[in-house]
N, C-alpha and C positions, 0 to 999 in steps of 0.2 A: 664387026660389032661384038661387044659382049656384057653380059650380063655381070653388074660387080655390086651386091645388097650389100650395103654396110648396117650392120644389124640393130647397131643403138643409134643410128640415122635413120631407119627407117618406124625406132619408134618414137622419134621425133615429129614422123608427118601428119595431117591430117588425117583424121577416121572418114574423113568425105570420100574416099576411093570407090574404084569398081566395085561391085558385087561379085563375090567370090563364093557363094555357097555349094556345096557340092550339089546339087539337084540343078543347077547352070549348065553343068559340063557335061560337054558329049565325048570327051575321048573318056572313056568308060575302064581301060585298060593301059591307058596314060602313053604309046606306044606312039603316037604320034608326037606328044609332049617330051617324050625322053628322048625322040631326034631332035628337036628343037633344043633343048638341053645339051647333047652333045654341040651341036653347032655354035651357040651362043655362049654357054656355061663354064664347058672343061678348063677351058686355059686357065681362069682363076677360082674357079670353087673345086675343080675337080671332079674327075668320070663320078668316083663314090661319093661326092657331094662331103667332102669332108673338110674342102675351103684348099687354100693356097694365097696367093697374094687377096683374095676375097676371103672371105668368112666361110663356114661351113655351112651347108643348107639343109638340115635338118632336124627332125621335128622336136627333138630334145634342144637345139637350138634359138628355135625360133618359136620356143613356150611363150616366151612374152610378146611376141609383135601379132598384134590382130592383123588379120587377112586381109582386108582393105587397105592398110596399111603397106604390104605388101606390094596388092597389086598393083597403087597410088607411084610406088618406088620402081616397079618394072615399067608401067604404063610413062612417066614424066622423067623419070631420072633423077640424078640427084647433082645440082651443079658443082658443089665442090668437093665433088668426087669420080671416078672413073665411070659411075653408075653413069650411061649413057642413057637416052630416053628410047622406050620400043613402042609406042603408040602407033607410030607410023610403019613400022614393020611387023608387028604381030597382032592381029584382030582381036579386037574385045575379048573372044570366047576361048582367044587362044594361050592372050594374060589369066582370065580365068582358069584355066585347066593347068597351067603354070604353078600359081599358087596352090592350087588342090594339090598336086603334084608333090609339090618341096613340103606340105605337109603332112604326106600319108606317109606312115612306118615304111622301112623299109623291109622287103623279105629276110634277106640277108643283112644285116645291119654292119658297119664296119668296123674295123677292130683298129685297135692300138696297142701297138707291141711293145717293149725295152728297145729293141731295133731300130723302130721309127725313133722314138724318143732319141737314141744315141745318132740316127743320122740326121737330126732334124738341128743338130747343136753348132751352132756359130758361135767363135770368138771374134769379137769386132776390134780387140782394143787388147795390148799388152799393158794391165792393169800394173805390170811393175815397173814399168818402164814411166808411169804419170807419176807425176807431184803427190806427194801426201797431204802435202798440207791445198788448204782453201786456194781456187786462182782465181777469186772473186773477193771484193771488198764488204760484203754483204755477212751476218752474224752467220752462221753456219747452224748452229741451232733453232734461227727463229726462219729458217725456209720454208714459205707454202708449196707441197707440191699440189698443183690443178689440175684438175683430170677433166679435158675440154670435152663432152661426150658428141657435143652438136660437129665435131670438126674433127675426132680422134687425134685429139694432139695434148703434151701435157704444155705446163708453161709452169718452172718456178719462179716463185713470186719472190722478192726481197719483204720481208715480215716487216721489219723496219721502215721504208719508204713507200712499201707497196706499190713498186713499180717491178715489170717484168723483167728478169736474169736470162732469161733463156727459153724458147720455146722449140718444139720436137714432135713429131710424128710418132704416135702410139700405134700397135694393133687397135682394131677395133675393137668395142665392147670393153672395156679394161671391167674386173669384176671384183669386188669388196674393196678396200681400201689396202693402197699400197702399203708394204711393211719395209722396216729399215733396219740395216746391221747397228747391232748395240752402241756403234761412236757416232753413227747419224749421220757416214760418210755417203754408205749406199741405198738406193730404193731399191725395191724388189715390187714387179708388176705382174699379175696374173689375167689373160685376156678369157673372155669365155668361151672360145676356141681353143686355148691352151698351151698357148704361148705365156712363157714365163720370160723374163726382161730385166735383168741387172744394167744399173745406170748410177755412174758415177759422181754425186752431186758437188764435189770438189772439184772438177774439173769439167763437166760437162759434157763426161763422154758416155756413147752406151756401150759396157761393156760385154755381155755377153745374154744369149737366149738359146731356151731350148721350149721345145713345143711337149707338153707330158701328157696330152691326151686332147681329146675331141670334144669336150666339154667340162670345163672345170668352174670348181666352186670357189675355194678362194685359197690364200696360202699364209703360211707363217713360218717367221725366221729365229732360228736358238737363240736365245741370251747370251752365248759366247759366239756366234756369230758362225758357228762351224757348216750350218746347213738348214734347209730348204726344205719345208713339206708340202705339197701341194696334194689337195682333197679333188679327186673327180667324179663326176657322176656320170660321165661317159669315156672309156669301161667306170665302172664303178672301183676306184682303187685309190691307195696315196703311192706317191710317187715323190721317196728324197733324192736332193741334190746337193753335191756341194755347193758350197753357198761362195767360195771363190769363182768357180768358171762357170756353174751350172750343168756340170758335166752328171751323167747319172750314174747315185751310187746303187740304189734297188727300187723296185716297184713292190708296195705290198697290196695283196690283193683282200677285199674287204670283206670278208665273209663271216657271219655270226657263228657262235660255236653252236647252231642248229644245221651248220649249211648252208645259211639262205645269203648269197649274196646281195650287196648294198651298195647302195650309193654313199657318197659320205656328203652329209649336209654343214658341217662345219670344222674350221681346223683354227688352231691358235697356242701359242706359247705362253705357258706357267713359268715366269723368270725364277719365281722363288723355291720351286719344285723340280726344275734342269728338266724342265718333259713339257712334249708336247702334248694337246688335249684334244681328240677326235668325236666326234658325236656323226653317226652312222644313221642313216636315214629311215632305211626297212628291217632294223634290226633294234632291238633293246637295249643297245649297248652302247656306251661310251670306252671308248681305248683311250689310254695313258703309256704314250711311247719316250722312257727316257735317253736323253743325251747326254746323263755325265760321263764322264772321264771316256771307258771305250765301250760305246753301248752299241748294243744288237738290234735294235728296233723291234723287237718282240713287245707286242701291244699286253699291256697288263689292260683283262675286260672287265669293266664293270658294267654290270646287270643294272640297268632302270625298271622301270614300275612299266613302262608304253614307251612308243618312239619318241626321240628326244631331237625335235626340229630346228632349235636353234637353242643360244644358251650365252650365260654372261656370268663370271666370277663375284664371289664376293674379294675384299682389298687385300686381304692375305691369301689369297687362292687355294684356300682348303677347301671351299665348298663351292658346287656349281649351282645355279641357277639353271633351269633349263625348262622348255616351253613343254605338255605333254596333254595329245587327250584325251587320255583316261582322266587327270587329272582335273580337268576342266581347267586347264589354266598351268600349272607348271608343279615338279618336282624340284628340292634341295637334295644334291648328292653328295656325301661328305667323301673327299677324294682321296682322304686320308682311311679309311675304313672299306669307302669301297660302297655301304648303305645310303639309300634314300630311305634320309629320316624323316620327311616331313612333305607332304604336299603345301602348295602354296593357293591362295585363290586371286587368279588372275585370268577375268573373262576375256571371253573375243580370242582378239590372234594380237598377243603381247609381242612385240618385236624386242627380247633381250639383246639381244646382239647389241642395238645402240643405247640400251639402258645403260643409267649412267649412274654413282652414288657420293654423297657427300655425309657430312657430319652436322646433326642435329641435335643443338641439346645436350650434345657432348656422345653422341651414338650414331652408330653410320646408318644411313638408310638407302634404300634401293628404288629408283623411278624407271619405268618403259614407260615406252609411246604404245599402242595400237592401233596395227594396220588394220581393222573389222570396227572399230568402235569410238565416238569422239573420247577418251577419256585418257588421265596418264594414270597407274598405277602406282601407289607408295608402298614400300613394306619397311617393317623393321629388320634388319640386319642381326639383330639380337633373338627377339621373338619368334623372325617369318610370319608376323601377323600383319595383315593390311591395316596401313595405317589412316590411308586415305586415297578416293579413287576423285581424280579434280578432273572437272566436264571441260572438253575443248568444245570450237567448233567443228570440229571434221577429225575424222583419224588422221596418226602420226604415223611419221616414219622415224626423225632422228632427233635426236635430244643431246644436246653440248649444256658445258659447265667449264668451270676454274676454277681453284681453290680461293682467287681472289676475287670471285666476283662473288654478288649478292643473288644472279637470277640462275637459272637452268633453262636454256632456250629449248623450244619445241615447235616443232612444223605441226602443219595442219593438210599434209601433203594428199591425203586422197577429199575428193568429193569437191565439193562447190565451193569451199571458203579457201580454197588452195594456198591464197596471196596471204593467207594469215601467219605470225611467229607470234607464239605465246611469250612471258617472260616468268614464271613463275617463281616467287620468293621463295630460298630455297628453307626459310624458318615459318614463316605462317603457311606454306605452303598454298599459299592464294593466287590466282593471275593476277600480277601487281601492274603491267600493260600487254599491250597486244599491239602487234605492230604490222604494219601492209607498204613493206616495201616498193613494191612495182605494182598498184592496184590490176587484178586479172590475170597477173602471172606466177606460178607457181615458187614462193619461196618455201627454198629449205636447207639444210647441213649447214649448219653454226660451227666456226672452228676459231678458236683463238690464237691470241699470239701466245707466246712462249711466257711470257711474265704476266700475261691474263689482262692487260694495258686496254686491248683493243681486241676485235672479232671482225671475220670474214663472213657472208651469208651468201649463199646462190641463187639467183634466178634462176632457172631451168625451162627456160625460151631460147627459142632459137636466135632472138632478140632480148637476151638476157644479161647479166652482169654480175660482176662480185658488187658486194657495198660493203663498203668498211666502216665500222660503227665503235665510235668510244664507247667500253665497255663499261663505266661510269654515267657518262650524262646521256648515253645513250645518241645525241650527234652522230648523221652520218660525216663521215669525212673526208670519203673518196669516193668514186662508183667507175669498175673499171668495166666497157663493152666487152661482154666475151658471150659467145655460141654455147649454151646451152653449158655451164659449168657445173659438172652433177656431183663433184667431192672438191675440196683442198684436207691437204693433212699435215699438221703443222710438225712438222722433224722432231723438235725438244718434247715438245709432249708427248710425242709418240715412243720417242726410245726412253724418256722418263714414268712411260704408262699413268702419265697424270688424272690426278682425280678430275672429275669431269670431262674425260676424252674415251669415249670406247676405244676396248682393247682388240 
């Protein structure tokens, strides 16, 4: 028997589990629970608990899965998965002590070396030896990739027919939205165990992975297609790759010029600037590492006002957006100077990351969702003054557009009204409708086709679905069964960095 937690499965399960509190557990010293853990565990998470064919088990890991949840996953199992059930071979108190266990720090914590990285690296596929061109009849442009979270598998979809091309077993957890080489041949995947995953979308083969740490945040690929950053928070470092085999060219390690090591909370590609743009967790600072012609990766530092936790460009990428709380809401960083010129006022916990911006009036303006508050924010692009703050029912998570369409979709993703998608008019800036897909089950992430014709949405049930919705009359006009489908990303948008598609 063993123990195999699949991490974005297990926060899939009910909150009805055992009780797990620490005042339960009598192994006091856990000493009992770490031979149970040798016997059951090693083979796929590893003596250090650092994952293997299972997931890694630890507490920076397993931030988001509540404890019942857990135990629900060790206690039942999980069917369509290796997760076997231990109800019957471990005692209530000894799932209890389990859980406590894979959530207490560790003394010694584990490291990740260049080492590991370089022997963790597989070549699946002699990427010179396949076709160039498409071996599928399907637009190459309008491909959704699906990221199945309920089943860790992805499936691309045909944009056009919206019917499945191919489906494939992912790492578990896959973490922010996949990135693609600038001709929209290749995807680039980042698991939260840290596994990184080139895959061939012309052919349908996976090319290569390598694993760059033990906890990662997310990744992002050059504009010339040359290489691979990926941001972690366990070690706290970025770590490039070439962006042919995933082979490692360095590791930089994140540390603010006070010393203080960091975590990095965000990474992503300024195509118009040939640099990549780093926003560092426990530090003041955003890095700007460029990649033209033959660059060093030497981070130019800019200094912020507070920690800068997440962040979203304005359409020429001179200035950043960024969430901040001294701020009460967020800093403007002009990337060309290096200054934060300007606070912005944006209550709650704005999620930039998926804010999205269109043109008003003839002038670009800026919307987030908020994950703390029912409301979206607007700003002017020109001014940075709020323009207007429009009430949802429940806080957001993601917010989609097109340059063809008339609305800006928004989820209502935490709290009671979950099943709700706003439509908001992106000129009176009013909810123009409100729409409840799957009444009682979580919709959200709106992604369009490639010409803005049509959109995809998610159920996020385990008994969930795409729906596919004329972007015009609003008709649905497919709904495909899928496990919990927690992203698609539509190719042409993405390596066109289209307006209304976060970058």
């Amino acid at each position: 028997m063993r123990i195999t937690l699949s991490l974005k499965s297990l926060a899939a399960l009910s909150l009805l589990g055992l009780a797990t509190s620490a005042a339960a557990s009598t192994d006091s010293d856990f000493s009992a629970t770490e031979h149970l853990y040798q016997q059951h565990c090693t083979v796929c998470h590893g003596a250090q608990r650092i994952g293997g064919t299972g997931p890694a088990l630890l507490p920076e890991s397993l931030g988001r899965i509540k404890k019942p949840e857990a135990s629900k996953a060790i206690s039942e199992g999980r069917p369509a998965s290796q997760m076997a059930a231990f109800q019957d071979i471990l005692s209530v108190e000894q799932i209890e002590n389990m859980v406590a266990y894979l959530y207490t720090p560790i003394d010694n914590p584990p490291t990740w070396q260049d080492s590991d990285t370089r022997a963790s690296h597989r070549l699946l596929a002699d990427q010179g030896a396949l076709p160039e061109t498409p071996q599928h009849n399907a637009d190459p442009l309008n491909l959704f990739v699906v990221v199945e979270a309920g089943t860790h598998h992805v499936t691309i979809l045909d944009g056009d027919k919206f019917e499945p091309l191919t489906r494939f077993q992912s790492h578990f957890a896959l973490h922010g939205g996949p990135k693609f080489s600038p001709d929209g041949r290749f995807v680039y995947f980042a698991s939260r165990d840290g596994w990184v995953t080139k895959y061939d979308l012309h052919n349908f083969t996976m090319i290569a992975e390598t694993r760059v740490g033990l906890n990662t945040r997310n990744l992002a690929v050059s504009n010339d297609g040359r290489w691979v950053l990926a941001g972690n928070y366990l070690p706290g470092n970025l770590v490039l790759l070439n962006a042919d085999d995933l082979t490692l060219i360095k590791s930089i390690a994140t540390v603010g010029q006070d010393g203080t090591p960091s975590r990095v909370s965000a990474v992503y590609t300024a195509p118009p600037r040939d640099s990549f743009v780093v926003a560092l967790k426990d530090s003041h600072e955003v890095w700007e590492l460029s990649y033209a012609g033959t660059p060093d990766f030497i981070p130019r530092r800019i200094i912020g006002q507070d920690y800068l936790d997440d962040f979203s460009f304005t359409p020429d990428y001179r200035y950043l957006l960024a969430t901040s709380r001294k701020a009460h809401g967020g800093q403007v960083i002009d990337l060309d100077t290096g200054e934060s010129i300007t606070d912005i006022p944006l209550p709650g916990m704005p999620h930039l990351g998926s804010g999205i911006y269109w043109q008003r009036d003839g002038q670009w303006i800026f919307a987030t969702p908020n994950i703390s508050q029912g409301l979206i924010s607007v700003l002017d692009l020109k001014t940075w003054q709020l323009i207007k703050e429009i009430p949802t029912e429940g806080p957001g998570f993601f917010m989609r557009s097109h340059e063809n369409s008339k609305y800006a979709w928004t989820d209502v993703f935490f709290g009671p009204n979950q099943e709700a998608v706003h439509l908001i008019d992106k000129q009176t800036l009013e909810i123009a409708h409100t729409l409840r897909p799957m009444p009682g089950k979580n919709a959200a992430h709106v992604e369009f086709t490639n010409d803005g014709s049509h959109l995809i949405l998610s159920v996020w049930d385990t008994e969930g679905a795409l729906i596919v919705y004329d972007a015009n009359t609003l008709e649905e006009v497919k709904r495909i069964p899928m496990n919990k489908p927690s992203g698609k990303y539509n190719v042409g948008n993405k390596i066109e960095f289209a307006e209304g598609t976060s970058h």
